[in-house]
C-alpha positions as CSV (number, residue, x, y, z in Angstrom):
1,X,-29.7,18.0,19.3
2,X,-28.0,17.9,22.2
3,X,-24.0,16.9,22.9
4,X,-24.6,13.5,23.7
5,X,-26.7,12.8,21.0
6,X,-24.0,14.3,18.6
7,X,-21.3,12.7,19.7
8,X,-23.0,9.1,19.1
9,X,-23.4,10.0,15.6
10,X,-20.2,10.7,14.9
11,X,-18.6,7.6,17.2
12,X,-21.6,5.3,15.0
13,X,-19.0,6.0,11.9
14,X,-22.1,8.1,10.2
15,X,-21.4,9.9,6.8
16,X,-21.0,13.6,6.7
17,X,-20.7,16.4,4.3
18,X,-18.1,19.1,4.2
19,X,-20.5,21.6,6.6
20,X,-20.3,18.5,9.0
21,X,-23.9,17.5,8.4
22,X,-25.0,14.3,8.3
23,X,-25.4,13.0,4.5
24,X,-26.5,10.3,2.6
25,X,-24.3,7.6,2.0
26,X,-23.9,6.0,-1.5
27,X,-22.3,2.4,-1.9
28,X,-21.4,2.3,-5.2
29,X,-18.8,3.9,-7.3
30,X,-19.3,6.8,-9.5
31,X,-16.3,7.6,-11.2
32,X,-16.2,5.7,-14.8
33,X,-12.7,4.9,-14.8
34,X,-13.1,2.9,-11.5
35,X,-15.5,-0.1,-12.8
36,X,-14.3,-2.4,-15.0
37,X,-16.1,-2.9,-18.3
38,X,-16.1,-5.8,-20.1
39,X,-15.4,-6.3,-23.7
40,X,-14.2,-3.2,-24.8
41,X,-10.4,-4.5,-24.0
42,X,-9.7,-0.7,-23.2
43,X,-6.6,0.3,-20.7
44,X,-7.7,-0.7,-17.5
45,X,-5.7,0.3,-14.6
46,X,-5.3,-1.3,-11.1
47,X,-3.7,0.2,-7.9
48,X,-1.1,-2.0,-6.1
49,X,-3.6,-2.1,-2.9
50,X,-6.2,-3.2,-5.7
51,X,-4.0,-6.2,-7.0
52,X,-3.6,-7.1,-3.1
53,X,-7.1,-7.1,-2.5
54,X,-7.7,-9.6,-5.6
55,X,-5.4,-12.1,-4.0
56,X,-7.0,-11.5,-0.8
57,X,-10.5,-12.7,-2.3
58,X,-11.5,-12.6,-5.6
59,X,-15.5,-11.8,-4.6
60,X,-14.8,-8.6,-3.0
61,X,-12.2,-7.5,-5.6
62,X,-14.6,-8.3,-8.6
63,X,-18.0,-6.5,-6.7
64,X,-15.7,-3.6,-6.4
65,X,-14.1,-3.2,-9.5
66,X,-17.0,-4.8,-11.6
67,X,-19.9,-3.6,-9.7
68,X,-18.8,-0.8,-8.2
69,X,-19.4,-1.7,-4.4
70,X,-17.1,0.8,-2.3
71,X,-15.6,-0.4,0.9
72,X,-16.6,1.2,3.8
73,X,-14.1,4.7,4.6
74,X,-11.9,4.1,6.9
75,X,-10.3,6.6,9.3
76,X,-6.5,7.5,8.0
77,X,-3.1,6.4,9.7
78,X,-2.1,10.6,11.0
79,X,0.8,9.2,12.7
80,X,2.5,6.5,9.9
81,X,1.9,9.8,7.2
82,X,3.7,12.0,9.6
83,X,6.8,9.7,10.2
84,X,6.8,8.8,6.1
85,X,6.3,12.8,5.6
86,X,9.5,13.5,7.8
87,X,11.4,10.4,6.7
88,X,11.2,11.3,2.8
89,X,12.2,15.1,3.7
90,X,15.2,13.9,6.0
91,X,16.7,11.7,3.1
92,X,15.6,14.0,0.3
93,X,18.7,16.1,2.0
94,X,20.9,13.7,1.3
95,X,19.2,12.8,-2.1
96,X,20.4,17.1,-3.1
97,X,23.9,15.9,-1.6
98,X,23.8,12.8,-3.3
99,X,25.4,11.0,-0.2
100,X,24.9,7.8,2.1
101,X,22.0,8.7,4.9
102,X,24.1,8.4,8.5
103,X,21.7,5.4,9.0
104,X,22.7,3.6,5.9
105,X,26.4,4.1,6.7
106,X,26.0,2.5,10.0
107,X,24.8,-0.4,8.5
108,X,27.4,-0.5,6.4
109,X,25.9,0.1,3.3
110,X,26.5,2.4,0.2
111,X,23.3,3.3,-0.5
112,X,22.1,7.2,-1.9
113,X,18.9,8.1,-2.4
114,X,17.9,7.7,-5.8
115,X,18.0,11.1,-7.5
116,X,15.8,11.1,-10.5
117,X,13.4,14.2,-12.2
118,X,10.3,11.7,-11.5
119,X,11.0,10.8,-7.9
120,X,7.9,12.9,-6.7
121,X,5.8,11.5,-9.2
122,X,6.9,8.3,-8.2
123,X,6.3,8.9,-4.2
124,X,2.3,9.9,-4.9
125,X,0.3,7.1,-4.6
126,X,-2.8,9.2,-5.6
127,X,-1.8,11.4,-8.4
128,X,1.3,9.8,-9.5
129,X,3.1,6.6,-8.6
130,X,5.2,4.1,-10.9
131,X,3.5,2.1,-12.9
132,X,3.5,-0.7,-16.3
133,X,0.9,-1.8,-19.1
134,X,0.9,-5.5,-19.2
135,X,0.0,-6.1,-23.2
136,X,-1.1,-9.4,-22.3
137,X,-4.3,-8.5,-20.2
138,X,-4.5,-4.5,-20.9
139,X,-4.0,-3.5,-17.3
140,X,-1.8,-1.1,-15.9
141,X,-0.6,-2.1,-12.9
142,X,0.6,1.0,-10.4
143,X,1.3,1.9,-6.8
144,X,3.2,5.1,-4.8
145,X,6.4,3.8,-3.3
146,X,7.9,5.7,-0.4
147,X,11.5,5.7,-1.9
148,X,14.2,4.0,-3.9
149,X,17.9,4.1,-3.1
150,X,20.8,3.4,-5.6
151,X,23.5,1.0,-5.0
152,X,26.5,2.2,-6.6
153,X,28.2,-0.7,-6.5
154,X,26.0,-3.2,-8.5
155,X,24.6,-0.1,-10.7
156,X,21.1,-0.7,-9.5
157,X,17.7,0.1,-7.5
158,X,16.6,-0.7,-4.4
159,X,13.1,-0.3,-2.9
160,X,12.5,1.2,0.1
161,X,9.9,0.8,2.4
162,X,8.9,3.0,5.6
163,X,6.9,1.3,8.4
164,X,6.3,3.0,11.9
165,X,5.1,1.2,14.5
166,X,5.0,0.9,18.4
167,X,5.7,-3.1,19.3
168,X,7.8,-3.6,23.0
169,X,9.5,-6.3,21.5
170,X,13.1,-5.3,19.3
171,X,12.2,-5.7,15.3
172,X,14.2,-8.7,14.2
173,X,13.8,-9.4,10.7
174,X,12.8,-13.4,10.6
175,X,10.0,-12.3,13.3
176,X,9.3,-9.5,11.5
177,X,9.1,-11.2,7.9
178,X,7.5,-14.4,9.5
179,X,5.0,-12.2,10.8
180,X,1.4,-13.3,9.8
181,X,0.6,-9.4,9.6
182,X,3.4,-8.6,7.3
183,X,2.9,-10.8,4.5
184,X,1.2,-8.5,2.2
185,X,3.8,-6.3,3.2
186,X,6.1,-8.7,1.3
187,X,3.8,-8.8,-1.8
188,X,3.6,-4.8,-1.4
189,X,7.8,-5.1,-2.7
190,X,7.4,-8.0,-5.1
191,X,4.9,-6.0,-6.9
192,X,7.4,-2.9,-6.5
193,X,10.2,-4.7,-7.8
194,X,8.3,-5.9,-10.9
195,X,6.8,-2.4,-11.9
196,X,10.6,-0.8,-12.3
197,X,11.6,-3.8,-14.2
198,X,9.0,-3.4,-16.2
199,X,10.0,0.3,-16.4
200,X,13.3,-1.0,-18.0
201,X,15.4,-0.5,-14.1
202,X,17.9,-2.6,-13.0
203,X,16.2,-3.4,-9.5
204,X,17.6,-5.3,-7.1
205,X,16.2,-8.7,-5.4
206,X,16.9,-7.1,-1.7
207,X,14.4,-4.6,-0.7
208,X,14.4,-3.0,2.6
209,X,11.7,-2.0,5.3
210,X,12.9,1.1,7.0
211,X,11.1,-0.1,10.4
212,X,10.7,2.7,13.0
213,X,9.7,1.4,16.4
214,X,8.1,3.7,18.6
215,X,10.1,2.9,22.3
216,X,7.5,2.5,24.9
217,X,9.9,1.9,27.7
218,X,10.5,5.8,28.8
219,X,9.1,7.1,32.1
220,X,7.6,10.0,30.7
221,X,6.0,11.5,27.0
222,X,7.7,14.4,27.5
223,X,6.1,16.1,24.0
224,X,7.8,13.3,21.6
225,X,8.1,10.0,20.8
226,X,11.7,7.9,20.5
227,X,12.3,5.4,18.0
228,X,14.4,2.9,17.2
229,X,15.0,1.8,13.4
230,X,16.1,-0.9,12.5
231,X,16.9,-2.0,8.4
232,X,14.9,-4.8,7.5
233,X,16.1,-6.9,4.5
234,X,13.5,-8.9,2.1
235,X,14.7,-11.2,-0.9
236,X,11.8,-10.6,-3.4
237,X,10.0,-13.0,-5.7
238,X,8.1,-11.6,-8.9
239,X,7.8,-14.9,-10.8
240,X,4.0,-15.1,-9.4
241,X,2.7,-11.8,-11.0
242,X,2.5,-12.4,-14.7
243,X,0.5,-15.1,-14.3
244,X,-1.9,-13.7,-11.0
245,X,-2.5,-10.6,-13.6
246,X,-4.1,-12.8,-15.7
247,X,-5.8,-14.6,-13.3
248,X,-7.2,-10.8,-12.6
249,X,-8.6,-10.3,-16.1
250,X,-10.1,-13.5,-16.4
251,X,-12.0,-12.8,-13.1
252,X,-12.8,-8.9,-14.0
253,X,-14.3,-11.1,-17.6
254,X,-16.0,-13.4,-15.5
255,X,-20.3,-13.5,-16.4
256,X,-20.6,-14.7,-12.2
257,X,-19.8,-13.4,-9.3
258,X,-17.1,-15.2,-7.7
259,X,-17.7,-17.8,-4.9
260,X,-17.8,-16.4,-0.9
261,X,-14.7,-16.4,0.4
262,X,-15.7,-18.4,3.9
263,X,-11.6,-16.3,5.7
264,X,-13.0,-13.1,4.4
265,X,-15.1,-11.1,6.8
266,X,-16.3,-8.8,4.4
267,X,-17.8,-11.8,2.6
268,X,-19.5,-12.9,5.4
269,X,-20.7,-10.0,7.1
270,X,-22.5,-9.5,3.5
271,X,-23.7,-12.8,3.3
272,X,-25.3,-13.3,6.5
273,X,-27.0,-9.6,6.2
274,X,-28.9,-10.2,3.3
275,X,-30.7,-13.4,6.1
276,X,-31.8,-10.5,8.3
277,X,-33.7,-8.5,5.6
């Protein structure tokens, strides 16, 4: 096969196996603890992006978690991982100091990083994470948060939230929490918020998204990237969770598939294949 031919493979978003050869690709979920299964009333847990993507539509959430229909992969954010990598090691140094980040003084704040044995645990969305069984439905509701500061002050919690991104406009938080993008980024923190609670914390209603801006306006890359950062403050609201979790069971118990969701493209792009076949 020739370069060309190679390179369209990979560019087509074709599945391959660890040797790099192209491989079969299997829609559906194998891993038992991934599928819902109804009428055993067994623990049931559901990732933070998970409860999002039920209140986003409730077709796609229940075909995944019911039926087992994966999403398609998606390639990973490098550059957002490598600024929250370097972000949680540069406050982790004043987490062992138990001191104010030079940041959070200039905004003049009090905050430390939270110093607790289960902070790590708390960090890894994938192995780890915070998390709460809600009695009511049997799910455990969990997510990885990227950090949690403590306000001496008021004796309590506050979740933090890295976000890079490279925008030539200055971050200004009523544009930046109006944002039609950002909403679930709201809904991420409410969800935060109500996990620790949950957890018996004293949280606080103010979160904060630790926005880092990458500055396009210099004349040259020069081997790095500037940002600016700028505290974003976000009065969260949890009073909608109790009652969307059980809106969640009652669809995972549902005997039908829920209706197409006309705004969601991965509704339609279903619907309209299954014409072609």
């Amino acid at each position: 096969m020739d370069l060309v031919s190679q390179s369209l493979e990979i560019t087509m978003g074709l599945k391959r196996n660890s040797k790099g050869e192209i491989s079969e690709v299997n829609p559906l979920r194998t891993r038992k603890g991934s599928i819902y299964k109804k009428g055993i009333n067994t623990i049931f847990k559901i990732s933070r992006s998970k409860f999002s993507n039920f209140l986003e539509c409730k077709r796609c959430f229940y075909l995944d978690r019911v039926k087992g229909l994966k999403d398609p992969s998606m390639p990973g954010w490098s550059l957002n991982s490598a600024v929250d990598e370097l972000l949680k090691k540069e406050f982790d140094e004043f987490r062992k100091k138990q001191e104010p980040h030079t940041f959070i003084k200039k905004n003049k704040l009090k905050f430390v990083p939270f110093e607790h044995e289960k902070i790590n645990h708390w960090r890894n969305a994938l192995s780890g994470g915070i998390s709460f069984l809600d009695t009511n439905t049997n799910i455990e509701i969990h997510g990885g948060v990227d950090d949690v500061w403590f306000d001496p002050d008021k004796k309590e919690l506050v979740i933090v939230d890295y976000k890079a991104q490279s925008n030539s406009r200055p971050v200004e938080t009523k544009s930046y929490l109006n944002n039609i993008y950002h909403q679930g980024y709201k809904i991420q923190m409410d969800i935060y918020v109500h996990i620790l609670r949950k957890m018996n914390f004293k949280v606080s209603d103010t979160v904060y998204f630790y926005v880092c801006n990458g500055d396009r306006n210099y004349e040259n890359f020069n081997s790095k990237l500037n940002f600016t950062i700028t505290l974003v403050p976000y009065q969260t609201n949890t009073s909608w969770i109790d009652k969307k979790i059980v809106e969640m069971k009652q669809t995972l118990d549902s005997e039908s598939v829920p209706q197409i969701n006309k705004s969601c493209e991965k509704c339609m792009f279903l619907n309209a294949g299954k014409d072609f076949i």
